[in-house]
PDB file of N, CA, C and O in Angstrom:
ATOM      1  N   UNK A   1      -8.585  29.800 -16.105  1.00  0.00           N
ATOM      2  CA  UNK A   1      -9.476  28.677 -16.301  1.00  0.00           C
ATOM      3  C   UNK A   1      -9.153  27.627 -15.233  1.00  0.00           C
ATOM      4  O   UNK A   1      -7.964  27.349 -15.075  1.00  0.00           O
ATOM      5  N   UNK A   2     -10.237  26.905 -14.350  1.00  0.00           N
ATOM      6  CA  UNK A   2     -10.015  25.663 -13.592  1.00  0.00           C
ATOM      7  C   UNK A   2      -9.263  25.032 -14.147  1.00  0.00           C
ATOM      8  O   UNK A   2      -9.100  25.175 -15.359  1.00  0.00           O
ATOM      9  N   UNK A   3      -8.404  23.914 -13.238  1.00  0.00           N
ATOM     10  CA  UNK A   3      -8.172  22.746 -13.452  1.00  0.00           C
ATOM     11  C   UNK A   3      -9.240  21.815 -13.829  1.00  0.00           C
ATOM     12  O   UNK A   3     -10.224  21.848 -13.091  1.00  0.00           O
ATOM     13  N   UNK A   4      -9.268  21.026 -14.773  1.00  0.00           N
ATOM     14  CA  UNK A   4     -10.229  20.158 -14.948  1.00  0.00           C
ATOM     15  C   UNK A   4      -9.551  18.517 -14.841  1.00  0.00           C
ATOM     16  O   UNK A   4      -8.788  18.218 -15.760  1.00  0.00           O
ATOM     17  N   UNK A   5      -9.793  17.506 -13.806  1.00  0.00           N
ATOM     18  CA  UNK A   5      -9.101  16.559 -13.914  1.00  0.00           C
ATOM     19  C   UNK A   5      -9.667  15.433 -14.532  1.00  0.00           C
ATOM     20  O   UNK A   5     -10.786  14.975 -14.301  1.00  0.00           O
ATOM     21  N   UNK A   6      -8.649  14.915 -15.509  1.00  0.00           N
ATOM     22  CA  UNK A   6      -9.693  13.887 -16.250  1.00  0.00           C
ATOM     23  C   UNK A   6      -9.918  12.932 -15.944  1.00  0.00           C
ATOM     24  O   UNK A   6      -8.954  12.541 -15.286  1.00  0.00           O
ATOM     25  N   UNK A   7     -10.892  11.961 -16.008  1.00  0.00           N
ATOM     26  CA  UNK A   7     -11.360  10.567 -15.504  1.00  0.00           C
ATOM     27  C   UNK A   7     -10.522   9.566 -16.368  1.00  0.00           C
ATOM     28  O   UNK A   7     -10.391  10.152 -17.443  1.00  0.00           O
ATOM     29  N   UNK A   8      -9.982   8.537 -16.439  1.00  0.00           N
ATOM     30  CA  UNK A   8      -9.839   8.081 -17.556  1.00  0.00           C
ATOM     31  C   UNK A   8     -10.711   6.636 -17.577  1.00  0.00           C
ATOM     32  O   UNK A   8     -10.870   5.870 -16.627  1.00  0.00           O
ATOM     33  N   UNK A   9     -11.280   6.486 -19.090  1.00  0.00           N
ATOM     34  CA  UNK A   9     -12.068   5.372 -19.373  1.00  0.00           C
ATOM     35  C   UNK A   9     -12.267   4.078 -18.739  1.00  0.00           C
ATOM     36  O   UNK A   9     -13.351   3.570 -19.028  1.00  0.00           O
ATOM     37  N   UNK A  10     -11.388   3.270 -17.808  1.00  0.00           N
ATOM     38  CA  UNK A  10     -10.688   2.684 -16.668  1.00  0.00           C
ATOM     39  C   UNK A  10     -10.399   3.084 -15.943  1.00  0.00           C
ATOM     40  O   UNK A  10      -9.519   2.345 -15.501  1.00  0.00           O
ATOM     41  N   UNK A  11     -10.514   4.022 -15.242  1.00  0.00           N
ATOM     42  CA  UNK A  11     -10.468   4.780 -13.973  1.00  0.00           C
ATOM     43  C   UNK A  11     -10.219   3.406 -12.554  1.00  0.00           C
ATOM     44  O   UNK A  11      -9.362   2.836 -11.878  1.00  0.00           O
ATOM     45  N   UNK A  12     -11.856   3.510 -12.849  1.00  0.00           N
ATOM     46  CA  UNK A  12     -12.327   2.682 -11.982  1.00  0.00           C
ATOM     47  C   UNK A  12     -11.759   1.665 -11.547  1.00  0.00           C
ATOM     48  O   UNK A  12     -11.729   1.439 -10.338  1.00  0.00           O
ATOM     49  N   UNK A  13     -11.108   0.728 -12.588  1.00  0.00           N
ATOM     50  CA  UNK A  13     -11.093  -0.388 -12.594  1.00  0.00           C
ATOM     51  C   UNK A  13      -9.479  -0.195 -12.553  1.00  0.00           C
ATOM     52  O   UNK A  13      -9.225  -1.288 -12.046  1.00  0.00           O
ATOM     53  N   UNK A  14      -8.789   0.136 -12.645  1.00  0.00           N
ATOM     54  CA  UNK A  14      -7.326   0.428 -12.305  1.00  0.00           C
ATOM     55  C   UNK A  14      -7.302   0.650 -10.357  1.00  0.00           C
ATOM     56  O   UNK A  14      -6.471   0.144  -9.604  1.00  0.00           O
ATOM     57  N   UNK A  15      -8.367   1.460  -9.992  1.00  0.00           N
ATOM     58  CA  UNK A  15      -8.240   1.813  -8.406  1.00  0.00           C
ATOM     59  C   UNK A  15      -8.773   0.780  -8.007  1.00  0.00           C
ATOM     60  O   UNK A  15      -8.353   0.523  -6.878  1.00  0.00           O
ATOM     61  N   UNK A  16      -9.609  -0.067  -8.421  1.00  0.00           N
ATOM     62  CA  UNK A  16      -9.952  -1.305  -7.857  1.00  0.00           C
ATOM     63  C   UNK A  16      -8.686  -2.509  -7.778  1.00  0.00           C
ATOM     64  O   UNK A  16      -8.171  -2.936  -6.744  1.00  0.00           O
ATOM     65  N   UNK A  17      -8.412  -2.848  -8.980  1.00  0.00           N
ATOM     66  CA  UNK A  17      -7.181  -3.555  -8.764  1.00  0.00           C
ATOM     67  C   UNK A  17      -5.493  -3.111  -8.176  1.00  0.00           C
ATOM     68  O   UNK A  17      -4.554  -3.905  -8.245  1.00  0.00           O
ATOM     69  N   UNK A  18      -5.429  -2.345  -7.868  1.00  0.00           N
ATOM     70  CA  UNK A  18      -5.220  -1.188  -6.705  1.00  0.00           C
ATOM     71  C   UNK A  18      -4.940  -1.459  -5.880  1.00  0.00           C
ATOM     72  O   UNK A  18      -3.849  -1.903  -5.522  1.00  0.00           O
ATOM     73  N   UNK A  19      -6.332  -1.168  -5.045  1.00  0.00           N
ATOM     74  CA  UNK A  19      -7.041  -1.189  -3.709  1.00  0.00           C
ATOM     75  C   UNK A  19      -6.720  -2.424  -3.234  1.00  0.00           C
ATOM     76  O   UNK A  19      -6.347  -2.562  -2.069  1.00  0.00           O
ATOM     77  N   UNK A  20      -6.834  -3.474  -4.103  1.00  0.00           N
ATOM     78  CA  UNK A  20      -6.457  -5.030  -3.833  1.00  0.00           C
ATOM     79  C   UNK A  20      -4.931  -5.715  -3.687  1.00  0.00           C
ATOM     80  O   UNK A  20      -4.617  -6.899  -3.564  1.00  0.00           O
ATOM     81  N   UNK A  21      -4.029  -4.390  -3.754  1.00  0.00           N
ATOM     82  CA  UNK A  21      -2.782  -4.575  -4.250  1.00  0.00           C
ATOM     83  C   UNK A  21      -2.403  -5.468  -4.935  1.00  0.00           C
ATOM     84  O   UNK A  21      -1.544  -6.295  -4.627  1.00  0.00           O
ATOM     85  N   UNK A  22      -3.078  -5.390  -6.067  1.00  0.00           N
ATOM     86  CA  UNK A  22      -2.474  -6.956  -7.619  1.00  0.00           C
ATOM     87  C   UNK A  22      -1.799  -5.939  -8.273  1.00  0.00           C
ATOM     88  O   UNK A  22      -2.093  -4.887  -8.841  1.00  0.00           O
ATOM     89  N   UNK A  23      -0.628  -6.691  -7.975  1.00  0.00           N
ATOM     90  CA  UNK A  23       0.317  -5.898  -9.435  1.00  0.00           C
ATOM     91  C   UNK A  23       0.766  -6.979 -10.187  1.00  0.00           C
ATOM     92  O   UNK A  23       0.499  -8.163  -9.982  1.00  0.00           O
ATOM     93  N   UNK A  24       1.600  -6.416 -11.243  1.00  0.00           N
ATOM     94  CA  UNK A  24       1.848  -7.476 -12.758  1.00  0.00           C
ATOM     95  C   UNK A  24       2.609  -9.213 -12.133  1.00  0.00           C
ATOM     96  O   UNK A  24       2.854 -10.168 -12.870  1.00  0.00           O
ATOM     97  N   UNK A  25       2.820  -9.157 -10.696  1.00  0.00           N
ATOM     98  CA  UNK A  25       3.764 -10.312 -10.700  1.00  0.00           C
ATOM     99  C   UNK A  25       2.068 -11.176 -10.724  1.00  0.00           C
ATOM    100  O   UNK A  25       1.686 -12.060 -11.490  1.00  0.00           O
ATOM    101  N   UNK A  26       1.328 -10.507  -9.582  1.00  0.00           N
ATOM    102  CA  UNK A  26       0.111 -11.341  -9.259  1.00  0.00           C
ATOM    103  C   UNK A  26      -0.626 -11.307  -9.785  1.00  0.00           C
ATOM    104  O   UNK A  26      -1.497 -11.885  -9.135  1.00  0.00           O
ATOM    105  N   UNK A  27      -1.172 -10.871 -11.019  1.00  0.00           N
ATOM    106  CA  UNK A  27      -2.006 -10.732 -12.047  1.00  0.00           C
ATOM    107  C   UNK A  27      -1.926 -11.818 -12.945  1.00  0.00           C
ATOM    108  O   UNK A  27      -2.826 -12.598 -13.256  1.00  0.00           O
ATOM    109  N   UNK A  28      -0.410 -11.777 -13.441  1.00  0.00           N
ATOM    110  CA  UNK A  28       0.266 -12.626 -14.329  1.00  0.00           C
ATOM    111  C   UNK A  28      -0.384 -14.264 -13.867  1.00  0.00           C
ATOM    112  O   UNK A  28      -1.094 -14.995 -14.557  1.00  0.00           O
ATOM    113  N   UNK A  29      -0.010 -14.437 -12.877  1.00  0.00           N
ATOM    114  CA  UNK A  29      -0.038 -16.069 -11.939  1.00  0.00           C
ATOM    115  C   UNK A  29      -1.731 -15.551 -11.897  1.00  0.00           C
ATOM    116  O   UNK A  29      -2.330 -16.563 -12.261  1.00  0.00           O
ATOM    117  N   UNK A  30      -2.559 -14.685 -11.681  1.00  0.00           N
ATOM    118  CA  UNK A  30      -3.775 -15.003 -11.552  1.00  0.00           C
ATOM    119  C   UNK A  30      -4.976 -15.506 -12.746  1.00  0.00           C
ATOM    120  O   UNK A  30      -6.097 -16.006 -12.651  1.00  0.00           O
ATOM    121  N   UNK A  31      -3.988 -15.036 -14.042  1.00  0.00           N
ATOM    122  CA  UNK A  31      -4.967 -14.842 -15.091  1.00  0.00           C
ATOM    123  C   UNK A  31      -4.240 -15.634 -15.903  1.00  0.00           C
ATOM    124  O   UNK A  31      -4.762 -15.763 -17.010  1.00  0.00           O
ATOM    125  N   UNK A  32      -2.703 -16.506 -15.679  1.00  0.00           N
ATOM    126  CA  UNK A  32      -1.998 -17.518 -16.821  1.00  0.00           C
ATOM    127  C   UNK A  32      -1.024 -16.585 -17.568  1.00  0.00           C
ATOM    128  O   UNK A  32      -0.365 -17.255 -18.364  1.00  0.00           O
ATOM    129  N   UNK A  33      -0.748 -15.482 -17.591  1.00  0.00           N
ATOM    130  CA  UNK A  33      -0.063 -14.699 -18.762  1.00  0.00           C
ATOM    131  C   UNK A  33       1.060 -14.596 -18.096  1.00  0.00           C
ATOM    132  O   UNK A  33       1.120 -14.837 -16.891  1.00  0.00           O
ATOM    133  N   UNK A  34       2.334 -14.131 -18.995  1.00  0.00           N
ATOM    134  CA  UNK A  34       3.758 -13.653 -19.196  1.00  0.00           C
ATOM    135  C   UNK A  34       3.747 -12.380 -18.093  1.00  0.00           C
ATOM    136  O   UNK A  34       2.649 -11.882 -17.843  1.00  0.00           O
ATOM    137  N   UNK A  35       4.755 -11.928 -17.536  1.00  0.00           N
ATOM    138  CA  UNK A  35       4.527 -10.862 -16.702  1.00  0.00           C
ATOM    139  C   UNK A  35       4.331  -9.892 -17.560  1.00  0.00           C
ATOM    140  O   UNK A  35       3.261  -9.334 -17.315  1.00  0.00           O
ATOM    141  N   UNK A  36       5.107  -9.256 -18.820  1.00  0.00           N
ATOM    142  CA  UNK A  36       5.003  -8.079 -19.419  1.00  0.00           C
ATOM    143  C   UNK A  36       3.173  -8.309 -19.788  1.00  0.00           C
ATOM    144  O   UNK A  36       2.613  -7.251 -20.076  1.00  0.00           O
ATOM    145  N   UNK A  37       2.763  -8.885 -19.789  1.00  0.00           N
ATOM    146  CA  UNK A  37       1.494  -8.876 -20.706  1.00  0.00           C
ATOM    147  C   UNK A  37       0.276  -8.485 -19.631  1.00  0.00           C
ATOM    148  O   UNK A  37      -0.716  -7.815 -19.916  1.00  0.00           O
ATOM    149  N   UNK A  38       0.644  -9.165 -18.097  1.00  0.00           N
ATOM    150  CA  UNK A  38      -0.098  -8.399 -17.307  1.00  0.00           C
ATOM    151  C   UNK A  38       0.294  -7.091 -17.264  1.00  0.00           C
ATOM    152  O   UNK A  38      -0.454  -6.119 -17.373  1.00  0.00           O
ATOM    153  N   UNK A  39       1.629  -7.080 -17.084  1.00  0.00           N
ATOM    154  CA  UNK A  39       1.455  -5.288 -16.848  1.00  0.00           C
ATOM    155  C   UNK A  39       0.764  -3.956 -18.058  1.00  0.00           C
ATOM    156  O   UNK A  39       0.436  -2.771 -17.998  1.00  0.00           O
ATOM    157  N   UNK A  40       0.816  -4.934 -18.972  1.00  0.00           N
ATOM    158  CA  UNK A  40       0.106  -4.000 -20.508  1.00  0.00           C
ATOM    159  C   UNK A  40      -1.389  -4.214 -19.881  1.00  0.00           C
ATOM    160  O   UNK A  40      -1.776  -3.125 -19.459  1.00  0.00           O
ATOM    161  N   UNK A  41      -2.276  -5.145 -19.692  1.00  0.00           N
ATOM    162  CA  UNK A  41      -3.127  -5.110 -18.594  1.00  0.00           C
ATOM    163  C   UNK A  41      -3.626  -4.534 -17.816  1.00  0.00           C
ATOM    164  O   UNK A  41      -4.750  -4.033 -17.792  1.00  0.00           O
ATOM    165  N   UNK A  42      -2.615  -4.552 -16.901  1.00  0.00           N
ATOM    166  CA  UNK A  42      -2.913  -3.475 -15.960  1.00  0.00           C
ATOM    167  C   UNK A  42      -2.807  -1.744 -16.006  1.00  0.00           C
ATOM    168  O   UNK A  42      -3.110  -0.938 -15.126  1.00  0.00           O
ATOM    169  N   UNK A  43      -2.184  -1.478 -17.572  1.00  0.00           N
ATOM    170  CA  UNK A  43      -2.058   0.107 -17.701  1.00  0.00           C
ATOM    171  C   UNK A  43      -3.429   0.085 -18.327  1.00  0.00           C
ATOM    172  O   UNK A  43      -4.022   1.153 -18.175  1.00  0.00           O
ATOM    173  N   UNK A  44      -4.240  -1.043 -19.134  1.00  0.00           N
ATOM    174  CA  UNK A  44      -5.424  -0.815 -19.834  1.00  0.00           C
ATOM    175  C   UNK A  44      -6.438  -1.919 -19.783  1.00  0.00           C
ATOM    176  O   UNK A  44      -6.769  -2.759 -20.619  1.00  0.00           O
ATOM    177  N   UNK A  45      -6.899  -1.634 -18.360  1.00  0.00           N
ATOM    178  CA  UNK A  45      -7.735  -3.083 -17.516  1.00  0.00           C
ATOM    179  C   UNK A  45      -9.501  -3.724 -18.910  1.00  0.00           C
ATOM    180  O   UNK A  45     -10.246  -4.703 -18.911  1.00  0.00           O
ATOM    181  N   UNK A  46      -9.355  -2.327 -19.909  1.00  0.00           N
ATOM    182  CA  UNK A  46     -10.460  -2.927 -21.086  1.00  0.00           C
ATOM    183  C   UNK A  46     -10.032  -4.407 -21.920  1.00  0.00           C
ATOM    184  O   UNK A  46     -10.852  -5.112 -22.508  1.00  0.00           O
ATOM    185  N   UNK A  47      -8.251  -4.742 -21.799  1.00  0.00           N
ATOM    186  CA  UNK A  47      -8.033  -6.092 -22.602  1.00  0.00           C
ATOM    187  C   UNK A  47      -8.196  -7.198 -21.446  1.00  0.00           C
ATOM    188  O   UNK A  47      -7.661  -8.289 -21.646  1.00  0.00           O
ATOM    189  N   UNK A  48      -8.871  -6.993 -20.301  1.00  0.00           N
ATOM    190  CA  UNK A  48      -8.865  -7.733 -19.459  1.00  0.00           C
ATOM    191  C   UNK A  48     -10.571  -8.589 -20.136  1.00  0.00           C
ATOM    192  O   UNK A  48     -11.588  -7.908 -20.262  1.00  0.00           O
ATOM    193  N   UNK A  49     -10.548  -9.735 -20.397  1.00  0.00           N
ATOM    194  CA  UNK A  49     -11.801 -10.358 -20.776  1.00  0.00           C
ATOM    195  C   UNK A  49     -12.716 -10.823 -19.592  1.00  0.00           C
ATOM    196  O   UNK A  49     -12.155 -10.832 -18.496  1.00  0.00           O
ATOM    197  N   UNK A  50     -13.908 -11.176 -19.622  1.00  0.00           N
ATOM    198  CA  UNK A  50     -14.917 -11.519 -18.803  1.00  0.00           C
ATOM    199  C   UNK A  50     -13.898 -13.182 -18.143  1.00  0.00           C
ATOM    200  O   UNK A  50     -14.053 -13.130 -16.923  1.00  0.00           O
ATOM    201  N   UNK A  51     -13.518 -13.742 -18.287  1.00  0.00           N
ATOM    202  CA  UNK A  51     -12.788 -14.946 -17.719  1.00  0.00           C
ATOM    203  C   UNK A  51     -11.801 -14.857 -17.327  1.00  0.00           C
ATOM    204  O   UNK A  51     -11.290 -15.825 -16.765  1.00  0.00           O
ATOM    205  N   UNK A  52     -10.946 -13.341 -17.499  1.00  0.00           N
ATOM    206  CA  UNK A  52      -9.707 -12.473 -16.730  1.00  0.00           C
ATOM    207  C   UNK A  52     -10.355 -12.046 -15.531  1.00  0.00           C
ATOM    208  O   UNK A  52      -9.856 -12.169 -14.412  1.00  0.00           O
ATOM    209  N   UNK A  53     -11.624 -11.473 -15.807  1.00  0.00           N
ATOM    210  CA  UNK A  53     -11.965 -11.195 -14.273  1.00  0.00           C
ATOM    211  C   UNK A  53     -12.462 -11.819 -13.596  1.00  0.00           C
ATOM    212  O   UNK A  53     -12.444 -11.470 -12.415  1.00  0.00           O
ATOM    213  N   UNK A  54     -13.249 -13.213 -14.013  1.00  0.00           N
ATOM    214  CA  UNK A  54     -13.661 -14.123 -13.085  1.00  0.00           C
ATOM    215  C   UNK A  54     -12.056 -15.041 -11.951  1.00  0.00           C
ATOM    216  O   UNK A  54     -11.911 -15.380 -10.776  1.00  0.00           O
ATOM    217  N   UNK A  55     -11.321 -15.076 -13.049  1.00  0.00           N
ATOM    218  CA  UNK A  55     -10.226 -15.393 -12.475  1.00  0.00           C
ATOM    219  C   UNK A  55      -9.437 -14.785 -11.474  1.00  0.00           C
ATOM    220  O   UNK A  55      -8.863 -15.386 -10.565  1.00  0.00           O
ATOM    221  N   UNK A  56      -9.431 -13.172 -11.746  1.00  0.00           N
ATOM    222  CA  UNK A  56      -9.084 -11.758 -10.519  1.00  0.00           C
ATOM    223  C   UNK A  56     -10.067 -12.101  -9.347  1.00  0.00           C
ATOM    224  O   UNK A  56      -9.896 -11.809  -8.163  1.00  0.00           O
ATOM    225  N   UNK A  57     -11.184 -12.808  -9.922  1.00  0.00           N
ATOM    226  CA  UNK A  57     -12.138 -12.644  -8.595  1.00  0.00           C
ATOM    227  C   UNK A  57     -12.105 -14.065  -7.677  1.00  0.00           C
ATOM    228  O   UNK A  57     -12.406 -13.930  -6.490  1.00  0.00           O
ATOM    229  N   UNK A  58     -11.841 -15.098  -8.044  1.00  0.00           N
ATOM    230  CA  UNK A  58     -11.333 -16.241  -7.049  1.00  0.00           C
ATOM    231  C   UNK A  58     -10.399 -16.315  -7.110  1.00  0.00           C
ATOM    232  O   UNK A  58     -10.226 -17.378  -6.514  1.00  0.00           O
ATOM    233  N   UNK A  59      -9.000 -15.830  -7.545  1.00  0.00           N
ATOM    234  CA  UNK A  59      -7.643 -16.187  -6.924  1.00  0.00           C
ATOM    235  C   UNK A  59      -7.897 -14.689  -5.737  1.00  0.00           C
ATOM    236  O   UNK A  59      -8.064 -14.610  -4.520  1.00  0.00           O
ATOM    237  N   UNK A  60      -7.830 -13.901  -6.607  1.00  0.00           N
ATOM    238  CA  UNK A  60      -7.601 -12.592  -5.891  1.00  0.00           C
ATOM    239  C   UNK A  60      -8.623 -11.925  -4.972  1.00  0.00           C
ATOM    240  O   UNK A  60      -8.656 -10.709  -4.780  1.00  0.00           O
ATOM    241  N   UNK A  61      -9.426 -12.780  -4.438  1.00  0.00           N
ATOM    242  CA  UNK A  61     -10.444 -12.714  -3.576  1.00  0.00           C
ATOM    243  C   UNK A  61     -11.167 -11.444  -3.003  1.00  0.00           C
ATOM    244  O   UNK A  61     -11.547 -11.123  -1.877  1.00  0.00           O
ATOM    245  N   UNK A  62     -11.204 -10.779  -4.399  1.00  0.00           N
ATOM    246  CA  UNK A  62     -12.208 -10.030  -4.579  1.00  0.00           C
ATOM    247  C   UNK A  62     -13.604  -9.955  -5.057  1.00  0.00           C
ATOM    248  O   UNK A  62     -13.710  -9.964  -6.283  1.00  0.00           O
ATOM    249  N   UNK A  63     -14.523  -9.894  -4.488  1.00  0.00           N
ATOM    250  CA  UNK A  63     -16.363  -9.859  -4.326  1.00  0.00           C
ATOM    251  C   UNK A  63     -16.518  -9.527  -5.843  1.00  0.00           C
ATOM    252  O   UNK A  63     -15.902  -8.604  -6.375  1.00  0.00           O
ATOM    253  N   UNK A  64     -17.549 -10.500  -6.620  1.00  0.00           N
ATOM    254  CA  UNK A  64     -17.871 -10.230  -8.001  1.00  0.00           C
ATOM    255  C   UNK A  64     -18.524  -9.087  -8.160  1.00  0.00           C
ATOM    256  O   UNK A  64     -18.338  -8.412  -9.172  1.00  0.00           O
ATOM    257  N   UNK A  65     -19.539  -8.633  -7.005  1.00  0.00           N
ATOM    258  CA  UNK A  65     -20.750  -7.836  -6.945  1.00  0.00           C
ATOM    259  C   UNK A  65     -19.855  -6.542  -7.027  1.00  0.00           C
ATOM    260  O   UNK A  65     -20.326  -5.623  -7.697  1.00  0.00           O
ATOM    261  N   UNK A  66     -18.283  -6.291  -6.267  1.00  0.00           N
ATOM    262  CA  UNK A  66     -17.548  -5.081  -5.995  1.00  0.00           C
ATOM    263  C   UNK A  66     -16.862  -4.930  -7.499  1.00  0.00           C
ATOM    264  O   UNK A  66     -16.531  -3.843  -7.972  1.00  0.00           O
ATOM    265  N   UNK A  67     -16.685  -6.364  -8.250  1.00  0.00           N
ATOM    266  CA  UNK A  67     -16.306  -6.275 -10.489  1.00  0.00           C
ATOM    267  C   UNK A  67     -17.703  -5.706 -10.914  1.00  0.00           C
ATOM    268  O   UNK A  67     -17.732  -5.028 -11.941  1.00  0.00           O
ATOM    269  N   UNK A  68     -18.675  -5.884 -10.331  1.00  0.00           N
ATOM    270  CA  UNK A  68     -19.667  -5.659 -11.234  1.00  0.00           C
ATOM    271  C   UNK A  68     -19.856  -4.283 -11.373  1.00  0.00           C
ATOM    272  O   UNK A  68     -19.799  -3.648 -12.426  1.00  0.00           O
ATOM    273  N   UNK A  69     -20.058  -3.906 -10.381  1.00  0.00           N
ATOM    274  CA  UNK A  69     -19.964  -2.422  -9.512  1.00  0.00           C
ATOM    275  C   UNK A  69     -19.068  -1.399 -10.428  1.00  0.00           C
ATOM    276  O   UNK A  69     -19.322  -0.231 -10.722  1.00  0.00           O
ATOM    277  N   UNK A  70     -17.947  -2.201 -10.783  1.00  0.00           N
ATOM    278  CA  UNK A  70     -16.661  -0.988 -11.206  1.00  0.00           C
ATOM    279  C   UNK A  70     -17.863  -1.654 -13.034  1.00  0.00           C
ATOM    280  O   UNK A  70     -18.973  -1.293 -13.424  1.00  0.00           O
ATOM    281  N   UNK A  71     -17.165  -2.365 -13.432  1.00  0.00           N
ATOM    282  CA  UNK A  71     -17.887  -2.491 -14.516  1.00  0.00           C
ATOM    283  C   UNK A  71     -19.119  -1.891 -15.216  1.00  0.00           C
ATOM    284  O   UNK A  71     -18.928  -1.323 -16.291  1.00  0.00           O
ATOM    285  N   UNK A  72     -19.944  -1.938 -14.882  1.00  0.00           N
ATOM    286  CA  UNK A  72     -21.002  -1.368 -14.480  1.00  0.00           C
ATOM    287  C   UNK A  72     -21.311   0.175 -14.815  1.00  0.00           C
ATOM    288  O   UNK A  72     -22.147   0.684 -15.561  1.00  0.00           O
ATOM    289  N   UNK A  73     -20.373   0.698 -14.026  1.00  0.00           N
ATOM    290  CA  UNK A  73     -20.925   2.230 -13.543  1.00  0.00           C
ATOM    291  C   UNK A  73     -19.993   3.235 -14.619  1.00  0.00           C
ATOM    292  O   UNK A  73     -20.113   4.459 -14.579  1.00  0.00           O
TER     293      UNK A  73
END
């Protein structure tokens, strides 16, 4: 039987914040939270709220249209 590789539900949105290199130190300082709490965050970018990502998107100067995009699809 193939390999079948799985997507996971956040896929997307894990390689996006990624791609941007934000990890838990810069997440934390971007969104107000404790470091452990970004990094729980960042293993499951769905507790991230609509004002977590507006915040990812002007500190961390990433294009809303490129959140919407992952969101989105």
């Amino acid at each position: 039987m193939p390999y079948l590789k799985r997507i996971g539900e956040h896929e997307k949105s894990k390689r996006l914040l990624k791609g941007y290199e934000i990890n838990a130190v810069k997440l934390a300082v971007y969104i107000g939270v404790s470091e452990p709490t970004a990094r729980k965050r960042l293993k499951n970018p769905g507790l991230l709220t609509g004002e977590d990502w507006l915040n990812i998107s002007r500190r961390g100067h990433i294009p809303v249209e490129e959140i919407r995009g992952v969101i989105l699809s």
